[in-house]
C-alpha positions as CSV (number, residue, x, y, z in Angstrom):
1,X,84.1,-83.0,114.8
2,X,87.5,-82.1,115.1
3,X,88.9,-84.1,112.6
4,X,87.5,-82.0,110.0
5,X,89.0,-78.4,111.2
6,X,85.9,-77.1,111.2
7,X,84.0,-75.5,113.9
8,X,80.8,-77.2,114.7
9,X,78.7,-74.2,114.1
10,X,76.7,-76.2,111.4
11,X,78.9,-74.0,108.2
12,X,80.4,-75.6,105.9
13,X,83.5,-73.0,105.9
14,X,84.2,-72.9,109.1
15,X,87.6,-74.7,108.6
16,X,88.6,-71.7,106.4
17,X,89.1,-70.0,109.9
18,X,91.0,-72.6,111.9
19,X,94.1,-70.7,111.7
20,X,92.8,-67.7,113.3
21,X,91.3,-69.7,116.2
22,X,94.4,-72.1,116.4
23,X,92.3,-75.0,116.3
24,X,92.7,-77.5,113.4
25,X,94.8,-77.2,109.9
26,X,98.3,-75.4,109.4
27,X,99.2,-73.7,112.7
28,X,100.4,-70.4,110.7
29,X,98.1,-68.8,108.2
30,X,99.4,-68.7,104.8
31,X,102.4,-65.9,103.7
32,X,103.8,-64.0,100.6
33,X,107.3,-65.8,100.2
34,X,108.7,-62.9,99.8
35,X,108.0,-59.4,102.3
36,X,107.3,-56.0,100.2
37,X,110.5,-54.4,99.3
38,X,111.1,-50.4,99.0
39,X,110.2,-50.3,95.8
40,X,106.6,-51.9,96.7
41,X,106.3,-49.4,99.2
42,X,104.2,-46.5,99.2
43,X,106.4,-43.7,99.6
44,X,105.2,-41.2,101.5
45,X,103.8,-37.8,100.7
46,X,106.0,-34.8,101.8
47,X,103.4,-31.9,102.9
48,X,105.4,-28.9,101.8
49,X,104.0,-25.8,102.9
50,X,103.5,-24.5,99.2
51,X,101.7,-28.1,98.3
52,X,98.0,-28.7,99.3
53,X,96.8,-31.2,101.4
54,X,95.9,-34.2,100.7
55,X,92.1,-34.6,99.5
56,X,92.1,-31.0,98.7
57,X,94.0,-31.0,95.2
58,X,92.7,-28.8,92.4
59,X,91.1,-30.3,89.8
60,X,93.0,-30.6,86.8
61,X,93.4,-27.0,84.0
62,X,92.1,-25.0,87.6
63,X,94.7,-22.4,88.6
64,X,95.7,-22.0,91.9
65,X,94.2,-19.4,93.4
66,X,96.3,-16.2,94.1
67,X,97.0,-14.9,97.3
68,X,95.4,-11.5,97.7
69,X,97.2,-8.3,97.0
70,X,99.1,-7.0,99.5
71,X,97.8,-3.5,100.8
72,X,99.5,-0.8,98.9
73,X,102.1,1.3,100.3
74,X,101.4,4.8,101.0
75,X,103.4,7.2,98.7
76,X,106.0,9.0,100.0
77,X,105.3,12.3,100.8
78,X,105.9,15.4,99.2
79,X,106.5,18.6,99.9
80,X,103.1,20.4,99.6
81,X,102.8,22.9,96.4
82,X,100.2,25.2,95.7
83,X,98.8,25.1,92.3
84,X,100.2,28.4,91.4
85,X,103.7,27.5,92.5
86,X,103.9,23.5,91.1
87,X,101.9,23.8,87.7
88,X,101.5,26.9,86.7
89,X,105.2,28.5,86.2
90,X,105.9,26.2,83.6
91,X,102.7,27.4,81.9
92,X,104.3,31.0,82.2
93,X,107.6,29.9,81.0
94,X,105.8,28.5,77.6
95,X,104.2,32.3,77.5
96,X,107.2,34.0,78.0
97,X,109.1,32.3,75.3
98,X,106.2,32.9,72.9
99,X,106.1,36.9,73.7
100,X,109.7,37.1,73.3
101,X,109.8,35.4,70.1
102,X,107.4,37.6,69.0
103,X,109.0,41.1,70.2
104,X,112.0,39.4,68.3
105,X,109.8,39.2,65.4
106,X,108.7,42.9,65.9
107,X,112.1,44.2,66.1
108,X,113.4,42.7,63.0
109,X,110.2,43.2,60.7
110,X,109.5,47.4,62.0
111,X,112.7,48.6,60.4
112,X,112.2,46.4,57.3
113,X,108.5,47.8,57.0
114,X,110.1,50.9,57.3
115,X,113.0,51.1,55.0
116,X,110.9,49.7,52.3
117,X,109.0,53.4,52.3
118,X,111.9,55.5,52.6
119,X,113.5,57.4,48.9
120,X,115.7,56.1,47.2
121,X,118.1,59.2,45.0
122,X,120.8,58.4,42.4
123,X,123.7,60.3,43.9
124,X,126.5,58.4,42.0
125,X,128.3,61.3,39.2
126,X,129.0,60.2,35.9
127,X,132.9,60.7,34.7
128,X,136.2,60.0,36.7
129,X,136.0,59.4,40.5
130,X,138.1,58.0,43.2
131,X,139.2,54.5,43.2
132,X,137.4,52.2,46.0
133,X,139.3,52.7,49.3
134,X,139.3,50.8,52.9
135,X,136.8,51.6,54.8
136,X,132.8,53.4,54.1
137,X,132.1,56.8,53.9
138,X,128.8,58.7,54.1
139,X,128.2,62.1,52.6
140,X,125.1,63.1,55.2
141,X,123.3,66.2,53.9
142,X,120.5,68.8,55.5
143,X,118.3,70.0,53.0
144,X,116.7,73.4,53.5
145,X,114.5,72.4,50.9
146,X,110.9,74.1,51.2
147,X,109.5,72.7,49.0
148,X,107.5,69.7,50.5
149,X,106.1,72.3,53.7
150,X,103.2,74.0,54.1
151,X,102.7,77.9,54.7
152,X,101.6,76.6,58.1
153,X,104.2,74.2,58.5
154,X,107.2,77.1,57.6
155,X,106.1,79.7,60.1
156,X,106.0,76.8,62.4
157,X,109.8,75.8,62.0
158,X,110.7,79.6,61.3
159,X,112.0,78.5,57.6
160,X,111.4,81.3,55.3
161,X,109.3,81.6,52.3
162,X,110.6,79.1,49.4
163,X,114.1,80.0,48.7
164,X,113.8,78.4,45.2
165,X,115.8,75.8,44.4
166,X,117.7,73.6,48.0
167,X,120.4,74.6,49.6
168,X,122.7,72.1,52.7
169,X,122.0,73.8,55.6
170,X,124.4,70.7,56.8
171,X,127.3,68.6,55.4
172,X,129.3,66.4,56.7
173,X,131.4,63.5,56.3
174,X,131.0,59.9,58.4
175,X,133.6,57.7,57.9
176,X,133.4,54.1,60.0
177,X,136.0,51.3,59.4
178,X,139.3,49.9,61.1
179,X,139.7,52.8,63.7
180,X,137.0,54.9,65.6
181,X,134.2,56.3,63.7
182,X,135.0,59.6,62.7
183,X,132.1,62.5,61.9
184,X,134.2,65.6,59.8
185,X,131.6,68.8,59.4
186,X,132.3,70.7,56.2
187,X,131.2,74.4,56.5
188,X,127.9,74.9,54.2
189,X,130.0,78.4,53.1
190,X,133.5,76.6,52.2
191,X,134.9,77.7,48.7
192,X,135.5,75.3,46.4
193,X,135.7,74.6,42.8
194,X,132.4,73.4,41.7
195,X,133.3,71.0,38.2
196,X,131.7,72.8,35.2
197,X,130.5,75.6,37.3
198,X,133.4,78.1,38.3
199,X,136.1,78.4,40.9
200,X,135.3,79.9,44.6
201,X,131.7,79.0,44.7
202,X,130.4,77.7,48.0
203,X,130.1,74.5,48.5
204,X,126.5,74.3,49.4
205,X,125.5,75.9,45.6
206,X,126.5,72.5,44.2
207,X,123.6,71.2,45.2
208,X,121.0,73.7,44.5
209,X,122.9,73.9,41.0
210,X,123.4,69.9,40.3
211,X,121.5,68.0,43.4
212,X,122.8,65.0,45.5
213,X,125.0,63.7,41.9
214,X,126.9,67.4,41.8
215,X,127.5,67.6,45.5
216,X,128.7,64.3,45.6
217,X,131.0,65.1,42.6
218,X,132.2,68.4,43.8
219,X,132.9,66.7,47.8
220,X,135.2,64.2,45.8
221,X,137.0,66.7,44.0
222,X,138.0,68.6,46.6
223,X,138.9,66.0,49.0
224,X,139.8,62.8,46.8
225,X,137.4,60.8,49.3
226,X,135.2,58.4,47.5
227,X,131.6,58.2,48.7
228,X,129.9,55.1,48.9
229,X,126.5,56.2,50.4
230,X,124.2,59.2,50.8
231,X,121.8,60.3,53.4
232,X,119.8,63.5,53.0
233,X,117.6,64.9,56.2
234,X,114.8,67.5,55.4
235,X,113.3,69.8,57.8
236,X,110.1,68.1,58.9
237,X,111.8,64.9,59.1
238,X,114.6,66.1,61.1
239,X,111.4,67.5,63.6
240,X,109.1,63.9,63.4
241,X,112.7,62.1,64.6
242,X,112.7,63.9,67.8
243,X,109.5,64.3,68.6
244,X,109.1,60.1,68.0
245,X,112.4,59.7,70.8
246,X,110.5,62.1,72.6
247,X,112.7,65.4,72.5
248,X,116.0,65.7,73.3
249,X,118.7,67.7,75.9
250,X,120.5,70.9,74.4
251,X,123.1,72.9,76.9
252,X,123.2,76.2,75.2
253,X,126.2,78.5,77.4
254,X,124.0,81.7,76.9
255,X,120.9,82.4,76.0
256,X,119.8,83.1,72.6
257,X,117.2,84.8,70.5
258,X,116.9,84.2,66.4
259,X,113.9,85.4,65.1
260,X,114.7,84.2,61.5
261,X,115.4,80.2,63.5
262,X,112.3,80.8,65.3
263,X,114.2,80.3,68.6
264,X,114.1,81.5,71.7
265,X,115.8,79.9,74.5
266,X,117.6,80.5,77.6
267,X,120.6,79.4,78.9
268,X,121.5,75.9,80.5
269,X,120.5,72.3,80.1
270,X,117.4,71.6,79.1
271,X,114.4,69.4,77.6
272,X,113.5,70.4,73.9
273,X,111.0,69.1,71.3
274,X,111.7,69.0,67.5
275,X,110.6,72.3,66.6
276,X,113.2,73.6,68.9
277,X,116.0,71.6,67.6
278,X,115.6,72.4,64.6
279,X,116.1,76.2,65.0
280,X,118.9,75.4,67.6
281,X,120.7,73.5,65.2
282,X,120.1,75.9,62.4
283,X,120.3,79.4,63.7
284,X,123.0,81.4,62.8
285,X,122.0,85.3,62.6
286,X,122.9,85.7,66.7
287,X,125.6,86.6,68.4
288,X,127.3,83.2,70.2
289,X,130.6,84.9,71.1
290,X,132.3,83.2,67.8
291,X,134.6,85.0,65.0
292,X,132.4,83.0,62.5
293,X,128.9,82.3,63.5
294,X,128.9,78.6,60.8
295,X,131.1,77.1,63.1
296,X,129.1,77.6,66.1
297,X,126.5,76.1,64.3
298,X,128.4,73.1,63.7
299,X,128.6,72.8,67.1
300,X,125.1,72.5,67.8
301,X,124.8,70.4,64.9
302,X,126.7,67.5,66.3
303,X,125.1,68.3,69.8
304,X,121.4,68.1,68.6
305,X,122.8,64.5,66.5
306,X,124.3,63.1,69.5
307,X,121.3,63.7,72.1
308,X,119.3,62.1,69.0
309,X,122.0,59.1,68.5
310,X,121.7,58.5,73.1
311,X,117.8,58.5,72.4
312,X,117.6,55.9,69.0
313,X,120.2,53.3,70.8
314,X,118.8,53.6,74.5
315,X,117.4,50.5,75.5
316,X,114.3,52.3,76.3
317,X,113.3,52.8,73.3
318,X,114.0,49.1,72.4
319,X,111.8,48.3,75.3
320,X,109.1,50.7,74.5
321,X,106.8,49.8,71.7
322,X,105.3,52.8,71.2
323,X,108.6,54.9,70.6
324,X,110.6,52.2,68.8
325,X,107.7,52.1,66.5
326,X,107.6,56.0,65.9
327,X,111.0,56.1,65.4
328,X,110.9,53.9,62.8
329,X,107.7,55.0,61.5
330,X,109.3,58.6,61.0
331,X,112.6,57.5,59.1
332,X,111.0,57.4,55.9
333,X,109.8,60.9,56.4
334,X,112.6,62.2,57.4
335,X,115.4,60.6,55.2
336,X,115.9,59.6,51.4
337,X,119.4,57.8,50.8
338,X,121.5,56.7,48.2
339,X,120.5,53.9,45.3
340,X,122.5,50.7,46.2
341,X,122.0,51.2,50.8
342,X,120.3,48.5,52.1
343,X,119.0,48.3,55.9
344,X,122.8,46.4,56.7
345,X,124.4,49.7,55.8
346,X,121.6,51.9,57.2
347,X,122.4,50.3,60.5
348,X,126.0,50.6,60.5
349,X,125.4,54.5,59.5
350,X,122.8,54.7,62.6
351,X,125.7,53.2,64.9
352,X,128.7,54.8,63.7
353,X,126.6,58.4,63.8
354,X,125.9,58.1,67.5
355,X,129.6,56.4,68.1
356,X,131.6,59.4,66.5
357,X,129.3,62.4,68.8
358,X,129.2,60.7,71.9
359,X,133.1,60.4,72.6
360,X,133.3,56.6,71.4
361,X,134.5,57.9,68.1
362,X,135.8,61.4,66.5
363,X,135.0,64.4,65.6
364,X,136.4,66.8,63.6
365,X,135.9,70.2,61.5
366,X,137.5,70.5,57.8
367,X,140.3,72.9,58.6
368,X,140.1,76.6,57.7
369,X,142.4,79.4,57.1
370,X,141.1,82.5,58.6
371,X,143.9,84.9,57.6
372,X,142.9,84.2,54.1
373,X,138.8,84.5,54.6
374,X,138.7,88.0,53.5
375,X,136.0,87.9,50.9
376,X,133.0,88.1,53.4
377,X,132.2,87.3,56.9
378,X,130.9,83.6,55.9
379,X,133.3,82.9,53.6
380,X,135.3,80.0,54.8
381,X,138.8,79.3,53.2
382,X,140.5,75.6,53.5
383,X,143.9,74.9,55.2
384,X,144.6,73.3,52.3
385,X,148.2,71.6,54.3
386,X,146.1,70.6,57.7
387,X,143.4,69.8,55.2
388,X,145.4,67.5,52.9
389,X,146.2,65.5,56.0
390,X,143.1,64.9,57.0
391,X,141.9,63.7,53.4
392,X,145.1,61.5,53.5
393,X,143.8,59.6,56.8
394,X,140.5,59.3,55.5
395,X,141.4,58.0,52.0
396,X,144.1,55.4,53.9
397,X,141.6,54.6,57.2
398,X,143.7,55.7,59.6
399,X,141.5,57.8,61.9
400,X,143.6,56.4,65.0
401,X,145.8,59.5,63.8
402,X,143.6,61.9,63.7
403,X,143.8,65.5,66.2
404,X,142.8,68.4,67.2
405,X,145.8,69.7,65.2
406,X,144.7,68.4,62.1
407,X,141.4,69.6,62.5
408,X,140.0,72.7,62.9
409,X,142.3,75.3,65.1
410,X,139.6,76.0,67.4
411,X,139.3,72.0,68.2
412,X,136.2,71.5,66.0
């Protein structure tokens, strides 16, 4: 039945397929009038290496998963350190800094705990005195006073029984300003007026008359110095200060032997302890080759204070705990100073005293006029024209022109 288009295969449809075949019906099948354009197009999917494939998107809100970490580097190396040498020194550093603060401590709070024990004496006399000057002078006294020492104790240092009221076995004269530090000895037998005591009295019977306020009084008198401070030094004091820097080098150029001092020493440089320092610097009743045996004394004097003064201000004895705190420890035994000197002035005094005996300062002896010492071998007369100089260079601070010529003839 070709006139129907459809093949004779008993469907009813089979006409539906003519165009296929080519048999029957419209000889090209049915087309869009129009062909897709670009826009109807599927455009196709670039596969970028970061996108996924296709079928294997992540469902949606899932985070991509993240690439495993990379292996981690090895550190670079370092040099190798022992425990000891990478950790520990600033450990050490923290200790260090903690003891020295400390010894700081310790050096500053000793002295204080010291000076707050030693005497305090009014010194200042009542009535006229010289005006204020430049500079600060020191009036130091050694008191041969018995009083405070045992039977025991004055057999020991070769003192004598009690001699009644004190005598100076030393007085001298520091004065620290502008120029060099300048130490001036006055002779413990000098004669001087004494105010409301007499004329031609020795010096040192002020102050077994009147104490530190009359010595003070009759020193300003005779010299028109003001003093501003006062340091006395007893016998056992004088002993526990050399002992604590443990002893000190005397150079005695002979031999000598004083029964009265206790001493007995020979000649030549040697290591002493306080006992026999203390007779050294005291003894007078031997023969030392001298036309007055007080000056030889004086001597001695500033030879026992300097080899104390190179002791005090060694840096051993900063260093040592054990000596800095004897030395300290034995100040308040051994001094009592003026009302109104605090620790400041206590340290300049300390400083000046070893700068004026061991040849950073001066030293001089109030000068004497032998001609005119007729009275008694121990009498000692001032020069009173070589002596007004020196009081005039004091009184102005000009120790830069002091000398020997001023001072004592013999360069004392």
């Amino acid at each position: 039945m070709a006139g129907s288009g459809k093949r004779g295969d008993g469907s009813g449809d089979e006409g539906d397929y003519d165009w296929i075949y080519g048999t029957g019906g419209d000889p090209t099948p049915e087309r869009p009038a129009t062909r897709p354009g670009p826009a109807d197009r599927p455009e196709p999917t670039m596969m970028l290496p970061q996108q996924p494939r296709p079928g294997t998107e992540r469902p949606a809100g899932q985070r991509p998963a993240e690439a495993p970490p990379a292996p981690p580097s090895a550190p670079p190396a370092r040099p190798h350190r022992s425990h000891s040498g990478w950790r520990r020194p600033k450990r050490w550093i923290k200790v260090i800094l903690a003891l020295l603060v400390l010894w700081l401590v310790y050096l500053v709070v000793v002295p204080i705990l010291a000076w707050s024990k030693v005497d305090k004496v009014a010194f200042e006399p009542d009535g006229d005195r010289p005006e204020d000057q430049p500079g600060t002078t020191y009036l130091i006294v050694g008191s041969d006073s018995r009083g405070d020492l045992s039977k025991e104790e004055r057999e020991q240092l070769g003192t004598g029984g009690d001699a009644g009221n004190a005598r100076t076995d030393t007085i001298m004269l520091l004065q620290t300003g502008s120029g060099p530090d300048t130490l001036i000895s006055i002779p413990r037998d000098t004669l001087v007026d004494i105010p409301g005591h007499g004329s031609g009295e020795k010096i040192n019977s002020s102050f077994a008359i009147g104490g530190p306020e009359l010595l003070t009084q009759t020193v300003e008198s005779t010299t028109g110095i003001r003093i501003d401070h006062y340091v006395e030094i007893g016998f056992a004091g004088f002993v526990d200060v050399v002992d604590a820097v443990g002893g000190v080098e005397i150079c005695p150029k002979q031999a000598i032997a004083d029964k009265q001092a206790n001493l007995d020493i020979e000649k030549g440089c040697q290591e002493v302890d306080g006992v026999t320092a203390l007779g050294y610097a005291r003894s007078r009743h031997a023969a030392y080759g001298d036309s007055n045996d007080d000056f030889a004394r004086v001597r001695r004097q500033r030879e026992v204070i300097a080899a104390i003064g190179d002791k005090a201000v060694s840096p051993w004895t900063v260093i040592n705990p054990i000596r800095y705190w004897r030395l300290n420890m034995a100040a308040p035994g051994a001094i009592a100073v003026g009302e109104g000197m605090g620790p400041f002035d206590a340290a300049r005094f300390a400083m000046a005293m070893s700068a004026s005996t061991s040849g950073k300062g001066k030293s001089c002896t109030l000068p004497v006029d032998y001609q005119a010492a007729g009275t008694g071998y121990s009498d000692v007369v001032i020069d009173t024209e070589r002596a007004d100089q020196l009081f005039d260079i004091i009184i102005e601070d000009r120790t830069d022109d002091l000398t020997n010529k001023i001072c004592n003839q013999k360069g004392l």
